[in-house]
Backbone as numpy.savetxt, mean C-alpha at the origin, in Angstrom:
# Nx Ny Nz CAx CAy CAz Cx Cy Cz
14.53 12.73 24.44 14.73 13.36 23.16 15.72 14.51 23.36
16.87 14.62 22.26 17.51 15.65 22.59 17.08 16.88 22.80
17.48 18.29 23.47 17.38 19.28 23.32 17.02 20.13 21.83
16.27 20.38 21.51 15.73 20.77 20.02 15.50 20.30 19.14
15.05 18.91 19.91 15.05 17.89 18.59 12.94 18.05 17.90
13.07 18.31 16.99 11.76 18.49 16.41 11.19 16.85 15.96
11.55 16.09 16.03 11.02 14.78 15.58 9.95 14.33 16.51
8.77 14.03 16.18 7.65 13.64 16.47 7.62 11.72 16.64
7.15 11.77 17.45 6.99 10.07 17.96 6.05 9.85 18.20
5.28 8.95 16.83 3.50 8.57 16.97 3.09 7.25 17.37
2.80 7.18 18.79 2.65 5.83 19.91 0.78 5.67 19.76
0.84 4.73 19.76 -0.68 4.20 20.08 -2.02 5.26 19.66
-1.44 5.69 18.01 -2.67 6.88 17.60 -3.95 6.07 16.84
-4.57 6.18 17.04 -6.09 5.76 16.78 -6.56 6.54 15.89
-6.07 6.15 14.54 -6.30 6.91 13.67 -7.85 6.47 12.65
-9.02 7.54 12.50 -10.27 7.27 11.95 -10.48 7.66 10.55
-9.85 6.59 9.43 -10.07 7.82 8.28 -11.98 7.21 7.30
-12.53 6.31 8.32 -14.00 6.66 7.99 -15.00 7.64 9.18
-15.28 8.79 8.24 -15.86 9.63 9.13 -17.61 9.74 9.21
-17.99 10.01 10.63 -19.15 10.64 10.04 -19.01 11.65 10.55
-19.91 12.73 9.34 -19.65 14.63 9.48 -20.80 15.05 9.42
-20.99 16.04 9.73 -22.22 17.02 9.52 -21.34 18.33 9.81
-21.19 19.20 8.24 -20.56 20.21 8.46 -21.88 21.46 8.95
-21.36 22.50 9.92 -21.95 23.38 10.51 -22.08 24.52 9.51
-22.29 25.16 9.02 -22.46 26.76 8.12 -22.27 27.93 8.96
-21.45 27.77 10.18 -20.78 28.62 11.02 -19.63 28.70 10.94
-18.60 29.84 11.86 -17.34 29.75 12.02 -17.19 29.96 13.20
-15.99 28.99 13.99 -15.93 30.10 15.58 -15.07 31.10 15.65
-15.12 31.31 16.99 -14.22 32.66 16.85 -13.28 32.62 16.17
-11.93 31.76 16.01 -10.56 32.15 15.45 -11.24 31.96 13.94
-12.13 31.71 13.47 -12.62 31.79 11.95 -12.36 30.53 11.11
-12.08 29.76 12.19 -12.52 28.10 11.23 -13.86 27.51 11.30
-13.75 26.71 10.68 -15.03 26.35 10.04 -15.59 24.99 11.22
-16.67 25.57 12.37 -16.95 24.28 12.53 -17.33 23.07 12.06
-17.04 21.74 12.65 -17.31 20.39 12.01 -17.38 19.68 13.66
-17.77 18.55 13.19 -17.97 17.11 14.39 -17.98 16.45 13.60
-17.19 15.40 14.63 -17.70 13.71 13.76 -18.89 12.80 14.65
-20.01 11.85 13.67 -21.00 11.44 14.51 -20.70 10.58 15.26
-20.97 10.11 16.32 -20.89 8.85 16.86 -21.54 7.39 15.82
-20.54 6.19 16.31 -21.13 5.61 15.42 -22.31 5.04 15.58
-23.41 4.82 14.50 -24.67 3.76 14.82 -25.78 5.26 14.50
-25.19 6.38 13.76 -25.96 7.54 13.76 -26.24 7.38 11.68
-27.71 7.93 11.48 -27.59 7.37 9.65 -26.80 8.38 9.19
-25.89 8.57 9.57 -24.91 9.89 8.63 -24.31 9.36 7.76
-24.16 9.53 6.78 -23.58 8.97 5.69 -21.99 9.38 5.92
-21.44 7.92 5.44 -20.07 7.38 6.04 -19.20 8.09 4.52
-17.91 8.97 5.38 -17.33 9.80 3.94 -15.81 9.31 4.39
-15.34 8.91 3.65 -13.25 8.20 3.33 -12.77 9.39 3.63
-12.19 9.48 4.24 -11.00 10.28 4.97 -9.82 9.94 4.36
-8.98 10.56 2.94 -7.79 9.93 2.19 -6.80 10.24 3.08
-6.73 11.80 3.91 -5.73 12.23 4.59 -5.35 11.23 6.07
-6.09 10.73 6.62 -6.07 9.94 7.80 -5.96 8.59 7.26
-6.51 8.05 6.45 -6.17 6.38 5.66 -4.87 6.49 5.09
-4.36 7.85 4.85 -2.64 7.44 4.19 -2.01 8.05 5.44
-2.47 8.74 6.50 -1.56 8.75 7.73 -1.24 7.59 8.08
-2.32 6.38 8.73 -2.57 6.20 9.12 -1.03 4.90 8.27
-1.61 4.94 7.12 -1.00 3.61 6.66 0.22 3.72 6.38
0.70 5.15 6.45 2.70 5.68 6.74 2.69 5.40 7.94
2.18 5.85 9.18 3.09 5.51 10.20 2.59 4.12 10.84
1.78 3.38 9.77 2.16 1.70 10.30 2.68 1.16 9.47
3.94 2.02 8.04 4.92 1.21 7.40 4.53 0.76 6.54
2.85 0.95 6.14 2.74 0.24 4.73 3.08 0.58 3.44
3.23 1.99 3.70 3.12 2.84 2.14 4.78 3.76 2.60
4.97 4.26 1.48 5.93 5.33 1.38 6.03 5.69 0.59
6.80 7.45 0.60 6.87 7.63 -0.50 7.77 7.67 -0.78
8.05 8.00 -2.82 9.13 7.51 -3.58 9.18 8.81 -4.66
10.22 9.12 -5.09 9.93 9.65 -6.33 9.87 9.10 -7.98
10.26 9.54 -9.10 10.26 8.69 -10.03 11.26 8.45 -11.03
12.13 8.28 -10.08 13.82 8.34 -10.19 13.73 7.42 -11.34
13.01 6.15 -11.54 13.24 5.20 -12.57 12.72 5.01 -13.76
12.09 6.28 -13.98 11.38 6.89 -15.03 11.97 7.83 -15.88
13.39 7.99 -15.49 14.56 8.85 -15.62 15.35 8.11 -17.27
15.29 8.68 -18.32 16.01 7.72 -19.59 17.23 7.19 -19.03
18.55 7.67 -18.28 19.27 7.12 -17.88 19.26 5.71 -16.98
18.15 6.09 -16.37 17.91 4.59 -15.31 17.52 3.39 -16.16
16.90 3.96 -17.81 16.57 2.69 -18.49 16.92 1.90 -19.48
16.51 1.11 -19.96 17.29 -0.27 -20.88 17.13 0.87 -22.13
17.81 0.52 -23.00 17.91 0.89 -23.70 16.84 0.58 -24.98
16.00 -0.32 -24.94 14.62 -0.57 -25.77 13.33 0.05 -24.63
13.85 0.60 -23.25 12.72 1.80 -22.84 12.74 3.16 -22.94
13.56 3.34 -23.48 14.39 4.72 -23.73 13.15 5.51 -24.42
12.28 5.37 -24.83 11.00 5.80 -25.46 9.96 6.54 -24.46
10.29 5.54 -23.50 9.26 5.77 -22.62 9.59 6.23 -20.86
10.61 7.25 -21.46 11.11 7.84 -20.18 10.49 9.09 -20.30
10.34 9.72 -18.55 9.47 10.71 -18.51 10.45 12.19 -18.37
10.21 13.24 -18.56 10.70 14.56 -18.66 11.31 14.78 -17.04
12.12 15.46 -17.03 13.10 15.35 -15.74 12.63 15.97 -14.47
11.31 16.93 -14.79 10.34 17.22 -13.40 9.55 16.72 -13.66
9.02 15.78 -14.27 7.89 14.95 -14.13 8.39 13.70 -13.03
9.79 13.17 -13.02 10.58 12.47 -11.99 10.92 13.10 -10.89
10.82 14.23 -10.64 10.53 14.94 -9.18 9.38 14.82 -8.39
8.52 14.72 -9.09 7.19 14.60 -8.31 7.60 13.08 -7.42
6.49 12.89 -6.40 6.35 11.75 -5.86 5.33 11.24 -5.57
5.77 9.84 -5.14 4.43 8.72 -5.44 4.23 8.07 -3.93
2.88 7.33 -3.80 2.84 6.86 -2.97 3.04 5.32 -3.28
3.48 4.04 -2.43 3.82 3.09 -2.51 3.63 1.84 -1.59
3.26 1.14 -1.82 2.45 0.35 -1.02 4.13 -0.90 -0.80
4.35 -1.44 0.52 5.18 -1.81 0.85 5.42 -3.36 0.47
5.77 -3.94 -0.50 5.04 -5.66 -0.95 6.83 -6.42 -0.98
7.30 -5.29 -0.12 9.16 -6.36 -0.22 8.73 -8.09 0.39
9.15 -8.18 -0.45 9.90 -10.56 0.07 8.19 -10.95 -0.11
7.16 -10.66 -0.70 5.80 -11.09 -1.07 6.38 -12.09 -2.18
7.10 -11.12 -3.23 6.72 -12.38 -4.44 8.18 -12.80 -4.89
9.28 -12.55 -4.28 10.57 -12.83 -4.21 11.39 -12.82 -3.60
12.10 -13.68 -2.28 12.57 -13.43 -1.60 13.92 -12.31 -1.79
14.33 -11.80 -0.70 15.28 -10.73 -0.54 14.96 -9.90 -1.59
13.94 -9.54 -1.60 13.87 -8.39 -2.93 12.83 -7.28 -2.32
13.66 -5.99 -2.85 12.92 -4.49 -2.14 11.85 -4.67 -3.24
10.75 -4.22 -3.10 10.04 -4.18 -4.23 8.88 -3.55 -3.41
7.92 -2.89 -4.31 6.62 -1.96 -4.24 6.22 -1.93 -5.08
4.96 -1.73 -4.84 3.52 -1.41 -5.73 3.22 0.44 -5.58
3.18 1.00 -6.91 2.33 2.13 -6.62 1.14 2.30 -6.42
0.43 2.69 -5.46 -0.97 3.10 -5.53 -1.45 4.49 -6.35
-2.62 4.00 -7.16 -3.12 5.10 -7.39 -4.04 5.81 -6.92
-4.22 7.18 -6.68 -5.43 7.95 -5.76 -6.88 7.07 -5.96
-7.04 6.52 -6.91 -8.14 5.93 -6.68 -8.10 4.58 -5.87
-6.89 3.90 -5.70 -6.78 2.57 -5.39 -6.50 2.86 -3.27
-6.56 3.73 -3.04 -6.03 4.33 -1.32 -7.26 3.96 -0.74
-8.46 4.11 -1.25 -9.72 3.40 -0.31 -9.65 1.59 -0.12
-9.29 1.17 -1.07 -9.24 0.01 -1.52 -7.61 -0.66 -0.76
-6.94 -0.01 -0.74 -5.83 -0.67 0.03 -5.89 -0.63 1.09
-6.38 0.59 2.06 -7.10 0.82 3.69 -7.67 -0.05 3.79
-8.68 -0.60 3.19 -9.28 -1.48 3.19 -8.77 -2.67 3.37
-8.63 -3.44 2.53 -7.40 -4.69 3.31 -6.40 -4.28 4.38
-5.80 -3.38 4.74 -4.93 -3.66 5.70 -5.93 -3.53 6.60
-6.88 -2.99 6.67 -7.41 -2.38 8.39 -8.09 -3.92 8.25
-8.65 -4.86 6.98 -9.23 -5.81 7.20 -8.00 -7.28 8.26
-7.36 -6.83 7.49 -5.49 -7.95 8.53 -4.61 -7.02 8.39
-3.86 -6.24 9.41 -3.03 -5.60 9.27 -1.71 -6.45 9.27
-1.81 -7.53 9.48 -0.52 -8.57 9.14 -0.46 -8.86 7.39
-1.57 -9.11 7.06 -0.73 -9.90 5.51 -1.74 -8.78 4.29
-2.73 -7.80 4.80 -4.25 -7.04 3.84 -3.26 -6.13 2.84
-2.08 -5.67 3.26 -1.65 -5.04 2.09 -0.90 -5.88 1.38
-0.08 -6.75 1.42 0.16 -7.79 0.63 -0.74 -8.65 -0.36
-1.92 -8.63 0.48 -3.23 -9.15 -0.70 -3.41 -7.94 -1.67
-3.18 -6.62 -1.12 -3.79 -5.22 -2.20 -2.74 -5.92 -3.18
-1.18 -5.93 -3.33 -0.59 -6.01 -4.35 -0.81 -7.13 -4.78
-1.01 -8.66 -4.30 -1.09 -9.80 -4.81 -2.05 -9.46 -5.90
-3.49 -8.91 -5.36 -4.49 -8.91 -6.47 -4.24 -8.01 -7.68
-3.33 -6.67 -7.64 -3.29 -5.85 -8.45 -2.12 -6.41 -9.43
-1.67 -6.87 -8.80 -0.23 -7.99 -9.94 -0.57 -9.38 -10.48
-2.03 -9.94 -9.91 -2.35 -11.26 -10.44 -1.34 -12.39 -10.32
-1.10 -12.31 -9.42 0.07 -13.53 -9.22 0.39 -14.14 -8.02
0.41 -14.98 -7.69 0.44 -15.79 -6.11 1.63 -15.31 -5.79
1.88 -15.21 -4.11 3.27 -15.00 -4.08 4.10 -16.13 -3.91
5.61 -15.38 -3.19 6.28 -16.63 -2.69 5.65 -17.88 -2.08
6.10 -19.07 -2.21 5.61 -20.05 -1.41 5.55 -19.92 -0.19
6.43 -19.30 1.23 6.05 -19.07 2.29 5.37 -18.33 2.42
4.91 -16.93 1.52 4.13 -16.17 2.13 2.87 -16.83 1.89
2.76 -17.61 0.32 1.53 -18.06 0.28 0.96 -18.92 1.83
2.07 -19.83 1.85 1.92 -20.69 3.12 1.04 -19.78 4.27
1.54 -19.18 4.87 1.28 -17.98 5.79 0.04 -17.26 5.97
0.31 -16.82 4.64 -1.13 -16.25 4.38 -2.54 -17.32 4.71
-2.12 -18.16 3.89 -3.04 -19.45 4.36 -3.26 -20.20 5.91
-2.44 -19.87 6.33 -2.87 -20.19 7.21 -3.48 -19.13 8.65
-3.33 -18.12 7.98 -3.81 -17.10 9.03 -5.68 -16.91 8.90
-5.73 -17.54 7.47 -7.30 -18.43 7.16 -8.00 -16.47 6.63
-7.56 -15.74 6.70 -8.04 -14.45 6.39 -8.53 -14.56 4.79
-7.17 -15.05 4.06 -7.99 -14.56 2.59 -7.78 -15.91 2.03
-8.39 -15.95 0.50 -8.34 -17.06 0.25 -8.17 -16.91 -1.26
-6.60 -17.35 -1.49 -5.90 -17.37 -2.30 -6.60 -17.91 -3.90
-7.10 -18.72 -3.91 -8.00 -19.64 -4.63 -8.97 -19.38 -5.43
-9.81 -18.39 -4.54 -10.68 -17.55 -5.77 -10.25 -16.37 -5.81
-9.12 -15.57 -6.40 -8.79 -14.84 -6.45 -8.21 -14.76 -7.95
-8.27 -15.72 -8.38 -8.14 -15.97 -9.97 -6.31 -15.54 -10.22
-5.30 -16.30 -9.54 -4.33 -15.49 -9.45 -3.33 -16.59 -10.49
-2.07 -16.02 -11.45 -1.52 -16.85 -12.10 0.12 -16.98 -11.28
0.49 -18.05 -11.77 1.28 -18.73 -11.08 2.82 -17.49 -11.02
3.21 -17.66 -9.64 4.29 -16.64 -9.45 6.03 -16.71 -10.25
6.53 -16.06 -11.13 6.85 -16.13 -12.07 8.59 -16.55 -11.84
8.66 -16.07 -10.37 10.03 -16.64 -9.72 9.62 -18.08 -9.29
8.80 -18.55 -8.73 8.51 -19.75 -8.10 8.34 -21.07 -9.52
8.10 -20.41 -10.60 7.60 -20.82 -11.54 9.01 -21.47 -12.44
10.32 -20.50 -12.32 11.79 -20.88 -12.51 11.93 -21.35 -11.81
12.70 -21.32 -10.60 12.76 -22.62 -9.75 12.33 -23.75 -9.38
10.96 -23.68 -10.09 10.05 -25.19 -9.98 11.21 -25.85 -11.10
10.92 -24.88 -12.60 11.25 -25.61 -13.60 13.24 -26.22 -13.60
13.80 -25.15 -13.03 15.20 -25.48 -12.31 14.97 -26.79 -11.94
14.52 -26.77 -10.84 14.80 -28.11 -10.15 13.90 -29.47 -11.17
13.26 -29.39 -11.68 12.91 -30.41 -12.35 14.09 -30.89 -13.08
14.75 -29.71 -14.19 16.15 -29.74 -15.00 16.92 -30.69 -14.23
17.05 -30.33 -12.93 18.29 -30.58 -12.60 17.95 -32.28 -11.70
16.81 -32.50 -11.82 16.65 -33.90 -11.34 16.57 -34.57 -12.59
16.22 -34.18 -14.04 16.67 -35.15 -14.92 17.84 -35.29 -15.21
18.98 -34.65 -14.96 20.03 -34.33 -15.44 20.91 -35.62 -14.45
């Protein structure tokens, strides 16, 4: 690393964002507040850790953040022009769950999460960290994805596309009907 370089490099962190706690009603000396976490198999009641489940799920690339640049009246059609947001309300930022080439190939695309939905997306990825956040957006968009990912997904036998009550993917759904066109033609 260069000479003054402040950039941090996070290798093989074992990150726990289900805890068990038992806070202490002490302080130690420098005046923080003791805490422990239990070992597991102890009845402590199990508490979500949001700060370590969204570490955890930035520096393995699932999420990022974004601001709300496209919420901006300029960025929009002109029949959304209604529903553009005030110009620091598009400063703030969001968190984003990573779902590029899921439901269209070569296409950047994301899902926002909302603070309530961050237990629920930890959740699938820590369940397959290969395809669990791709299921968070599949289910929150109701729609199967691409045909290879569907493929993929299926066969990694983890989730199961099927009862998931999902409607047919809306690019895959043109190109079906394309190519039908173009074999009667």
């Amino acid at each position: 690393m260069p000479k003054g370089d402040k950039s941090v490099i996070i290798k093989d962190v074992e990150l726990v964002p289900y805890l068990h706690m038992v806070w202490e009603n002490k302080r130690m000396e420098n005046g923080e507040l003791l805490y422990k976490r239990h070992p597991e198999g102890t009845s402590e009641e199990m508490i979500f850790d949001e700060n370590e489940a969204l570490a955890h799920l930035l520096a393995s690339q699932q999420v990022f953040l974004n601001s709300h640049w496209w919420m901006k009246e300029k960025e929009m059609d002109a029949s959304e022009k209604d529903k553009a947001w005030p110009e620091d309300a598009c400063k703030t930022f969001s968190i984003n769950a990573n779902v590029n080439d899921v439901f269209c190939w070569g296409c950047a695309d994301a899902e926002e999460v909302e603070y309530s939905e961050l237990e629920s997306l930890y959740e699938h990825f820590h369940k397959d960290p290969s395809w669990g956040t791709a299921i968070w957006g599949i289910k929150k968009r109701g729609i199967f994805p691409q045909k290879p990912v569907e493929d993929a997904i299926r066969k990694a036998g983890i989730w199961d596309l099927d009862s998931m009550g999902l409607e047919e993917n809306p690019s895959e759904k043109y190109y079906r009907e394309k190519a039908e066109k173009e074999k009667k033609s």
